[in-house]
Structures are given as structure tokens and as C-alpha cells.
C-alpha positions in Angstrom: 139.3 -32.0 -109.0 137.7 -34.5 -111.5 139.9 -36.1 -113.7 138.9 -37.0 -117.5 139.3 -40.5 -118.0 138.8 -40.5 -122.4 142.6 -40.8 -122.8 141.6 -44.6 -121.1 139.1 -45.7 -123.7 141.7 -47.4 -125.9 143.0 -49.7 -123.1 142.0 -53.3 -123.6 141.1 -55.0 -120.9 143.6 -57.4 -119.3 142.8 -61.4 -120.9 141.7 -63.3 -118.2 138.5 -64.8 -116.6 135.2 -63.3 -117.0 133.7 -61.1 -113.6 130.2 -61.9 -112.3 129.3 -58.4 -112.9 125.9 -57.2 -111.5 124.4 -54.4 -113.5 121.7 -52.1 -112.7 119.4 -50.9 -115.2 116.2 -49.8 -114.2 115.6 -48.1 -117.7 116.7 -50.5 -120.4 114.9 -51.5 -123.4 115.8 -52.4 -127.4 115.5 -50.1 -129.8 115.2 -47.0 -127.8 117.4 -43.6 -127.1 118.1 -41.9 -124.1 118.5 -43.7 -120.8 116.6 -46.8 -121.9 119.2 -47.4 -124.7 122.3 -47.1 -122.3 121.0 -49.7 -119.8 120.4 -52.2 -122.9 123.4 -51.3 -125.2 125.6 -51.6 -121.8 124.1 -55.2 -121.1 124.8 -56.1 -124.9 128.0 -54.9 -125.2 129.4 -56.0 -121.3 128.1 -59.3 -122.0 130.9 -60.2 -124.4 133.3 -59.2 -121.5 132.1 -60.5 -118.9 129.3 -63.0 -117.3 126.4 -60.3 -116.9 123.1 -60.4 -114.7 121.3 -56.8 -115.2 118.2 -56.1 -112.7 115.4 -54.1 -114.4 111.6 -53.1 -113.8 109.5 -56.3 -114.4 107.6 -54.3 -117.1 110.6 -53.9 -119.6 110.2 -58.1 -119.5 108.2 -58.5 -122.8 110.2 -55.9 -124.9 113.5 -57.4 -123.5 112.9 -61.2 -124.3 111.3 -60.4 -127.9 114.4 -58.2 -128.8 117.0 -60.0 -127.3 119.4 -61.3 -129.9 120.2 -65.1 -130.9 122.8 -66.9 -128.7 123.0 -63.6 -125.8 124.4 -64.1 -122.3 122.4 -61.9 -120.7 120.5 -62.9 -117.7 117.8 -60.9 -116.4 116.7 -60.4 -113.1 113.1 -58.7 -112.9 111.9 -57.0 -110.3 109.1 -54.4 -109.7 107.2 -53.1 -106.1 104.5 -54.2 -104.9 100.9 -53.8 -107.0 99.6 -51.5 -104.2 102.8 -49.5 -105.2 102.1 -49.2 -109.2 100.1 -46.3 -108.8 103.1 -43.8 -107.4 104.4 -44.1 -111.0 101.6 -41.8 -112.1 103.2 -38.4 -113.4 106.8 -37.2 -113.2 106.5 -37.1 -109.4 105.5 -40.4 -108.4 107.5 -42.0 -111.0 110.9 -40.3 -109.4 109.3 -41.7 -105.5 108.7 -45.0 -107.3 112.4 -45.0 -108.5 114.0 -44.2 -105.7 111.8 -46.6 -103.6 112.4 -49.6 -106.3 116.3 -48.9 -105.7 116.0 -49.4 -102.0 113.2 -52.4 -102.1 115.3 -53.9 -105.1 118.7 -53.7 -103.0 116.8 -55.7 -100.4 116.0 -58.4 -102.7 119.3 -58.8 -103.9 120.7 -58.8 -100.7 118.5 -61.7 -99.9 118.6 -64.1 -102.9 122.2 -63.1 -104.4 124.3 -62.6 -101.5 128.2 -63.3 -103.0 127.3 -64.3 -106.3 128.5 -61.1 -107.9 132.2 -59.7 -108.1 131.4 -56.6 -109.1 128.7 -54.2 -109.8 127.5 -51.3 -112.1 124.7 -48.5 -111.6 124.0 -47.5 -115.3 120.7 -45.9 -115.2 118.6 -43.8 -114.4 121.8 -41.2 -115.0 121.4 -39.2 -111.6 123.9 -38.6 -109.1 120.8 -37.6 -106.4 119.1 -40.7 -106.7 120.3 -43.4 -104.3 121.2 -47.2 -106.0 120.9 -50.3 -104.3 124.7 -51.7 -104.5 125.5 -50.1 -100.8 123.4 -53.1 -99.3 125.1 -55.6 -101.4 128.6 -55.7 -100.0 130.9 -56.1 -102.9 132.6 -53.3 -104.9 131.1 -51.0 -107.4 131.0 -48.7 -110.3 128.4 -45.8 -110.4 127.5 -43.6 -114.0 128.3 -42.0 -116.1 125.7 -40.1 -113.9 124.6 -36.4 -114.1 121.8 -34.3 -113.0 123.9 -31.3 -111.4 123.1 -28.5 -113.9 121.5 -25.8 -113.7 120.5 -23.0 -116.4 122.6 -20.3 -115.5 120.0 -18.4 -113.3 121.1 -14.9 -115.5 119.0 -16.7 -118.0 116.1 -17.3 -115.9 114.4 -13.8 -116.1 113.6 -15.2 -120.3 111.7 -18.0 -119.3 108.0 -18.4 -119.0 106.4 -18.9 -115.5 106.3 -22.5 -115.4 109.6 -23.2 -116.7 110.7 -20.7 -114.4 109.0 -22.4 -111.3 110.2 -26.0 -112.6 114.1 -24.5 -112.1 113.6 -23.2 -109.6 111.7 -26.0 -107.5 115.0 -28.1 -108.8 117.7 -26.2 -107.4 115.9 -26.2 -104.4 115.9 -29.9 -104.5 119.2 -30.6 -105.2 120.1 -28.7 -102.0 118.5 -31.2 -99.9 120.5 -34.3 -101.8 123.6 -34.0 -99.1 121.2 -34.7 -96.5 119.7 -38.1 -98.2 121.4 -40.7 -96.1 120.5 -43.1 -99.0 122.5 -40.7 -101.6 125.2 -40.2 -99.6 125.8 -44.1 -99.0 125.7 -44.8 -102.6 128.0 -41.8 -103.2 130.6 -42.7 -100.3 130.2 -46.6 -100.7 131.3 -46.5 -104.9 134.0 -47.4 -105.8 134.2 -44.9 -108.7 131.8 -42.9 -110.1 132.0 -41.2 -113.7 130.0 -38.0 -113.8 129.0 -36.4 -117.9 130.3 -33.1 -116.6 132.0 -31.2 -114.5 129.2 -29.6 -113.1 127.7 -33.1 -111.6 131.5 -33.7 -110.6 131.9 -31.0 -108.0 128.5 -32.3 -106.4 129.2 -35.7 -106.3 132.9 -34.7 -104.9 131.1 -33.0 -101.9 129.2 -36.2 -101.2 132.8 -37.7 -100.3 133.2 -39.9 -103.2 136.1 -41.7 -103.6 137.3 -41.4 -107.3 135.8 -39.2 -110.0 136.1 -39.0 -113.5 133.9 -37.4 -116.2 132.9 -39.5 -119.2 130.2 -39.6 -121.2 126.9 -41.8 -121.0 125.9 -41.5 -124.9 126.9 -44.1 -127.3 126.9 -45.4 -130.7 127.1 -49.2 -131.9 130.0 -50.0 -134.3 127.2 -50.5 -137.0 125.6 -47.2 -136.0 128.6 -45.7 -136.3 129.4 -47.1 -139.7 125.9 -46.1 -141.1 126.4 -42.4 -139.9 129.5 -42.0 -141.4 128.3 -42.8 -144.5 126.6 -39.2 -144.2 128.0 -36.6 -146.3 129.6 -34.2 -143.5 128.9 -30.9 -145.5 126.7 -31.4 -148.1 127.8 -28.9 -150.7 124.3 -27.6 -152.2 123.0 -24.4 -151.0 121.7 -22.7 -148.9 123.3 -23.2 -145.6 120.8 -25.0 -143.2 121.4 -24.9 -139.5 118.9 -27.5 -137.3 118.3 -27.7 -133.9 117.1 -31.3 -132.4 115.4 -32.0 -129.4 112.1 -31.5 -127.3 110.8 -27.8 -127.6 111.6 -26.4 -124.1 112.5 -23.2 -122.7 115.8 -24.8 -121.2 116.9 -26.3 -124.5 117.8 -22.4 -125.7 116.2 -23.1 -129.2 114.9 -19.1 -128.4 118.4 -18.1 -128.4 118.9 -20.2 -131.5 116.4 -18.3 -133.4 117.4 -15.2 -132.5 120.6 -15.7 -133.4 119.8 -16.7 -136.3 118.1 -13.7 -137.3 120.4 -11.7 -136.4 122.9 -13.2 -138.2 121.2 -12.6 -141.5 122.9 -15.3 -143.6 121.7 -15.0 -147.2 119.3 -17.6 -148.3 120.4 -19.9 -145.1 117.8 -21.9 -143.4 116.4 -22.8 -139.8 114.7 -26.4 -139.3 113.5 -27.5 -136.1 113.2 -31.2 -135.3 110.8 -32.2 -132.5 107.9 -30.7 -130.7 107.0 -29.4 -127.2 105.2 -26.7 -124.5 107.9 -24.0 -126.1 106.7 -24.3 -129.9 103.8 -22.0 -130.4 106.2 -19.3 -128.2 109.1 -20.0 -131.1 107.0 -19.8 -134.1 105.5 -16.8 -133.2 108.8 -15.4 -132.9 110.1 -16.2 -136.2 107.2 -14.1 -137.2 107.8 -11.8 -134.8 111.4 -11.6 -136.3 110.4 -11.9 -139.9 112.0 -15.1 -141.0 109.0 -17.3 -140.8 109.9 -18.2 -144.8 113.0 -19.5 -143.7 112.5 -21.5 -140.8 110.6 -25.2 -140.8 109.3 -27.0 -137.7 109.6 -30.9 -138.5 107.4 -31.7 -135.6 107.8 -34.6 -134.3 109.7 -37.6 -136.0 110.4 -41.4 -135.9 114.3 -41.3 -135.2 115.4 -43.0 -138.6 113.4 -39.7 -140.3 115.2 -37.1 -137.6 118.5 -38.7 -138.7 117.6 -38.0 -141.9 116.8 -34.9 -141.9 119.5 -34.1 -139.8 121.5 -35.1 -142.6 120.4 -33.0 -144.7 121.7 -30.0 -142.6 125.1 -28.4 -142.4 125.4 -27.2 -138.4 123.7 -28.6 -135.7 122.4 -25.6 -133.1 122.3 -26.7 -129.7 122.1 -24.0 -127.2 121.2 -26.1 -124.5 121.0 -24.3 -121.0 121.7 -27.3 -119.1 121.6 -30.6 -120.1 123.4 -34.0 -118.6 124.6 -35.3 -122.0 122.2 -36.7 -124.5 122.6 -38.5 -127.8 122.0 -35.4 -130.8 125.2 -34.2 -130.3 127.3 -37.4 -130.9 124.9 -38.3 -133.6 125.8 -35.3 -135.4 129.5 -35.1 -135.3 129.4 -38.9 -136.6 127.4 -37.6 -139.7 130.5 -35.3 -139.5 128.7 -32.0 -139.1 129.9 -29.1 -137.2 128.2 -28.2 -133.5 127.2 -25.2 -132.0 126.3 -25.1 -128.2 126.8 -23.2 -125.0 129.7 -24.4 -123.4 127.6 -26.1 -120.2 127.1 -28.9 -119.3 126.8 -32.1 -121.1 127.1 -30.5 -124.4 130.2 -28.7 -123.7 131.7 -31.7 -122.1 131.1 -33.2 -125.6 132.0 -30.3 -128.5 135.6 -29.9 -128.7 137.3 -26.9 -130.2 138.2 -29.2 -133.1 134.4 -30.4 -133.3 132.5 -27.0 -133.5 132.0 -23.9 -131.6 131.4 -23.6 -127.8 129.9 -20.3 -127.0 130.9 -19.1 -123.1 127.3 -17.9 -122.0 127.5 -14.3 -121.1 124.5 -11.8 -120.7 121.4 -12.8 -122.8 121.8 -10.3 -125.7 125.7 -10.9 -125.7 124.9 -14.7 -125.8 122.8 -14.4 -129.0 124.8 -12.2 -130.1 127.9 -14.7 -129.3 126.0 -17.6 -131.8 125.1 -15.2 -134.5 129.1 -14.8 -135.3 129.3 -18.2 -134.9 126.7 -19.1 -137.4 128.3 -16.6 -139.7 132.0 -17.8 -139.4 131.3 -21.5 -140.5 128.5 -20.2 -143.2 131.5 -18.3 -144.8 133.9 -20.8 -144.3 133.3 -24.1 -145.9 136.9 -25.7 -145.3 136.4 -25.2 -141.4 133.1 -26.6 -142.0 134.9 -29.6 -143.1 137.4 -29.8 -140.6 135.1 -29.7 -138.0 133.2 -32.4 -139.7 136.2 -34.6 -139.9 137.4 -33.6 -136.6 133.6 -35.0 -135.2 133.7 -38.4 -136.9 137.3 -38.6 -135.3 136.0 -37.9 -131.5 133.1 -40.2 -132.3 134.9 -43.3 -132.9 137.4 -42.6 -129.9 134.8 -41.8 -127.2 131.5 -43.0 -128.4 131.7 -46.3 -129.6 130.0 -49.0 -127.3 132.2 -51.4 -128.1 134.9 -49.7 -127.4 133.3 -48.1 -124.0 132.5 -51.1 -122.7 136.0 -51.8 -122.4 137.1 -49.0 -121.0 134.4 -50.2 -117.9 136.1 -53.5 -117.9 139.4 -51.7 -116.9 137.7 -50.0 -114.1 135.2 -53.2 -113.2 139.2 -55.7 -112.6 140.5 -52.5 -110.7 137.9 -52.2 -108.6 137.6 -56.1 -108.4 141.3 -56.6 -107.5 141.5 -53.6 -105.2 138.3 -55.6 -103.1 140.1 -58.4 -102.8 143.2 -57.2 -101.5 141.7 -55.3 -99.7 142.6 -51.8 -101.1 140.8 -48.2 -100.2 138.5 -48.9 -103.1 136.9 -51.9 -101.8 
């Protein structure tokens, strides 16, 4: 089984010369969330380690040369298909055929023009375990993830969705049953070093493609200063009445309908419902709060520049994420660093992230008993303040452990000399 490397994060890497590291960031751009803002904040932050080349598409050029700061180390190494190519990147399809061709294409390249300039390498993004990277061609040792991309919605849940979410999960798990047979995959898989999966879910696929070493850890990270700012936050602000939010694209696999109806259910006097962000699944929700009765107490944001979600956010007591499957993500470590309690399903990237000490992880059951399940949970922290605070504290605590880049990146210096020193002697890792 996987084993959970967090205990590891406060090692400090061994003082001696820098590693040509080689990472791979095919998303990576300042100022952004998501997957974009783990390939830059990992170039940023490795860079003070280490001597760091990061390959990336030759369209994050301009953004990445007018942000990069004063006096940085980075190199950059660009690199895009050919023109007659651009056009695959039209739509969600063609943008995942362009990927997985730019990996292979890109690997070539390297191949060619950097053979053994590099001591080690790192896949960072996109975060998928089924897609292949280009390392396998490069011949020196390497580091894939924090990658995800095996859950699934647990398929008792799939008879609430709507047709077309329905089909989309459907179409994926049929999919991801044709990644073992991917002789691309399976190299990258078999040829890493290590790979760090965001749950335990993605762990038992990635096991099956004969990886060598797994650990979960998460992708999602905070700068020091982000950190700082967030935890300036009051945790639980005192006023009344007790607002729950939920954060996030409006999607049927996000569980914001469970959210709701929990939320109804529980019946919390005077307690509040916003909704931050927008989506296919939005007219569907509001007419359920109307539907339900409670359209006076719940508020749909829409939409929002991250500085304003934050804010808002801040303004809540208990962030709802009833996510049905999700790799990781960013809203729930934002939150517990504002020190506010969590509530999710205990799946997936979410549940890798909420500890018992942080909020409440709710073990899906049958729909009904699931809604039911969040209602009580809503309801204990509403009537209990001081475990409101707790949790709060307990947050900021598992932030500033796990979720610090800083900190992080040193943690994948530990693993970038192992693997490093293992190559050269020649160990099974190599």
C-alpha cells in the first residue's frame, strides 16, 4: 500500500551542491490557481534549492518573462508542436490529444539537445497519472506528481445527475480502463523513480501500473506570504448568523446539490448559504432553493476575481465542500488557513486534505443518508462555537505543516538527492 509521506515535510535537505534538476511544467503561469500555479510556484520555490531548467508550452512565454521576479534562476525552455498542430488544442478533447502529443514530441527534443545535462527530473503538471511525460526518453532519474485523476463519483450517486454529467462519467471511467494498456503511460509509470499520488484512490491505479515507490501528498500550496495574509483572517467570526459557503465551479460532481439540501434540512435558525462561482449546474440549484423554500437565505456570488472569493470566504464560518470526486484543489487549504472549519465527503482529494482535527469528513452512504449525514454536521458546529474554533486552529496548524511551498519544496529536494544518489550507484531506483 501507499505510504503517506507528510511526516517528511519538515526534513531539510542535506547542505551540499545544487542538482541540475529538469522540471516539467506544461501548465505554469504567475498569478494563477490550479495547475498553472503549481508548475510556477514549484519553479520559484525549487530554484532557491537547486539549479532549475522548467520546459513549458511556448505560449506561457510572455506571461512568464513579464512576471518573473528580479534576480530569478529560472531558465526556461519553450517548446510548442508544430503550427499545423495548434488547431488539436480546440475544445477539451483536442487540448488533452495536444498534451499528450506535446509530452511525447517534447521528450524528443530534450532527448536531442539536452542529453546528460540534467541530474534529475520532475513531472509537475498537468496532475494526471494517465497521461504519459516525457522523462522515460531522457535517461536519468525521476520524480512524477503529486499526480491524480483516479476518482470517480461513487457510481451510487450517478442516478442524481443530469444526462450530460451522467454521460461525461461515464465516458471517463471507461477511459481510464484503457490507461494500463497505454505503452506511453505505463513507461512513465514503471520508469519513475517515485511518484506521489493526492489520494489514495490515484495510488492504487498508479500501483497497478508497476510503479516503484508511492506516496500520497498533496499538490496544493500556499506561499509563506499567502500563508501569513490568510491567517490574519478571523477563524470564526463571532457575529451572527452562521454562514456556511461552498466555493468552486457549479457542477453536478462538485455535490453543491447535496449541500443545499442539507442545508435545508438542517434548519439552522437565521444561518445562511452563499455560493461562490458559477457553472452548467446553477439554474438547477437555484431553483431548488426555491423548490426547498430557503431562496431568502441562500446567495449565489457568481463569479469572482480570487482576492473578492477570498474575501468573501472570509466572511463565512464553515466551508461546504461535498465534492464527489475531486484530485485535490486549492479552496480547501485556503480555508483552513483563514482557520475555518471544513465539511466534505470523505473522497478523494478533499478527504486526503480534512483531518478529523480540521472539520468533518462525512463517509458517503446512500443519497438521502448522505444529506442527511451533512445536515448533523452542519448543526453540530452551528451549536458548538468552541469546536468551531478548534477546528479553526487545528486548520491553520495543518496548513503551515503540509501546505507551505517553501516548505514543500524541500520535502522534493529530499526525494530529488535520493533519487539522484540511488542513480548513481546504481540503486533499484535509478
Amino acid at each position: 500500500m501507499p505510504t503517506n509521506s507528510q511526516s517528511q515535510i519538515t526534513n531539510n535537505p542535506p547542505k551540499s551542491k545544487r542538482l541540475r534538476v529538469l522540471i516539467s511544467a506544461y501548465a505554469c503561469e504567475p498569478g494563477k490557481g490550479s495547475e498553472a500555479g503549481v508548475g510556477w510556484n514549484m519553479a520559484l520555490q525549487m530554484s532557491r534549492l537547486h539549479d532549475v531548467h522548467v520546459i513549458t508550452r511556448a505560449n506561457n512565454r510572455g506571461v512568464i518573462e513579464k512576471g518573473l521576479p528580479a534576480g530569478s534562476t529560472v531558465q526556461f525552455i519553450y517548446y510548442d508542436l508544430p503550427k499545423w498542430a495548434m488547431w488539436w488544442k480546440r475544445g477539451l478533447r483536442g487540448a488533452q490529444l495536444y498534451y499528450y502529443l506535446w509530452q511525447i514530441f517534447s521528450g524528443r527534443m530534450l532527448k536531442n539537445k539536452y542529453a546528460g545535462v540534467f541530474d534529475v527530473g520532475h513531472h509537475v503538471t498537468y496532475v494526471r497519472y494517465w497521461m504519459p511525460t516525457s522523462f522515460p526518453m531522457l535517461g536519468i532519474p525521476y520524480l512524477i506528481g503529486p499526480v491524480g485523476g483516479g476518482e470517480f463519483a461513487p457510481m451510487k450517486f450517478e442516478n442524481r445527475f443530469a444526462l450530460r454529467p451522467l454521460i461525461y462519467e461515464k465516458v471517463r471511467r471507461l477511459v481510464r480502463t484503457f490507461v494500463p494498456l497505454d505503452p506511453f503511460v505505463r513507461a512513465s509509470i514503471a520508469g519513475a523513480s517515485f511518484v506521489l499520488s493526492t489520494t489514495k484512490e490515484s495510488a492504487r491505479k498508479i500501483q497497478k501500473l508497476k510503479a516503484r515507490r508511492v506516496e500520497i501528498y498533496p499538490e496544493s500550496g500556499l506561499r509563506r506570504d499567502e500563508f501569513d495574509r490568510l491567517a490574519c483572517v478571523p477563524g470564526s467570526p463571532e457575529s451572527n448568523p452562521m454562514v456556511f459557503v461552498s466555493s468552486g465551479r457549479l457542477l453536478a460532481l462538485k455535490g453543491f446539490e447535496m449541500g443545499l439540501r442539507a442545508f435545508a434540512r438542517a434548519g439552522i435558525e437565521n444561518a445562511k448559504y452563499w455560493f461562490i462561482g458559477d457553472g452548467p449546474e446553477r439554474k438547477r440549484i437555484e431553483l431548488l432553493a426555491e423548490e426547498l423554500g430557503i431562496t431568502k437565505k441562500v446567495s449565489f456570488k457568481g463569479w469572482v476575481k480570487r482576492e473578492e472569493g477570498l474575501r468573501i470566504l472570509s466572511s463565512a464560518h464553515v466551508l461546504v465542500h461535498p465534492s464527489l470526486h475531486d484530485s485535490g484543489g486549492w479552496v480547501c487549504p485556503e480555508a483552513m488557513a483563514m482557520g475555518k472549519a471544513v465539511i466534505c465527503l470523505n473522497l478523494g482529494g478533499p478527504g486526503a486534505q480534512v483531518t478529523d482535527a480540521t472539520g468533518i469528513r462525512v463517509e458517503p452512504a446512500g443519497y438521502e443518508e448522505t444529506i442527511e449525514r451533512l445536515a448533523q454536521a452542519m448543526k453540530k458546529l452551528a451549536a458548538d462555537r468552541t469546536l468551531l474554533r478548534r477546528m479553526g486552529e487545528a486548520g491553520r496548524r495543518e496548513v503551515a505543516a503540509r501546505y507551505i511551498w517553501e516548505n514543500k519544496c524541500e520535502h522534493y529536494s529530499v526525494i530529488y538527492r535520493q533519487i539522484a544518489d540511488q542513480s548513481k550507484s546504481g540503486g533499484s531506483n535509478a
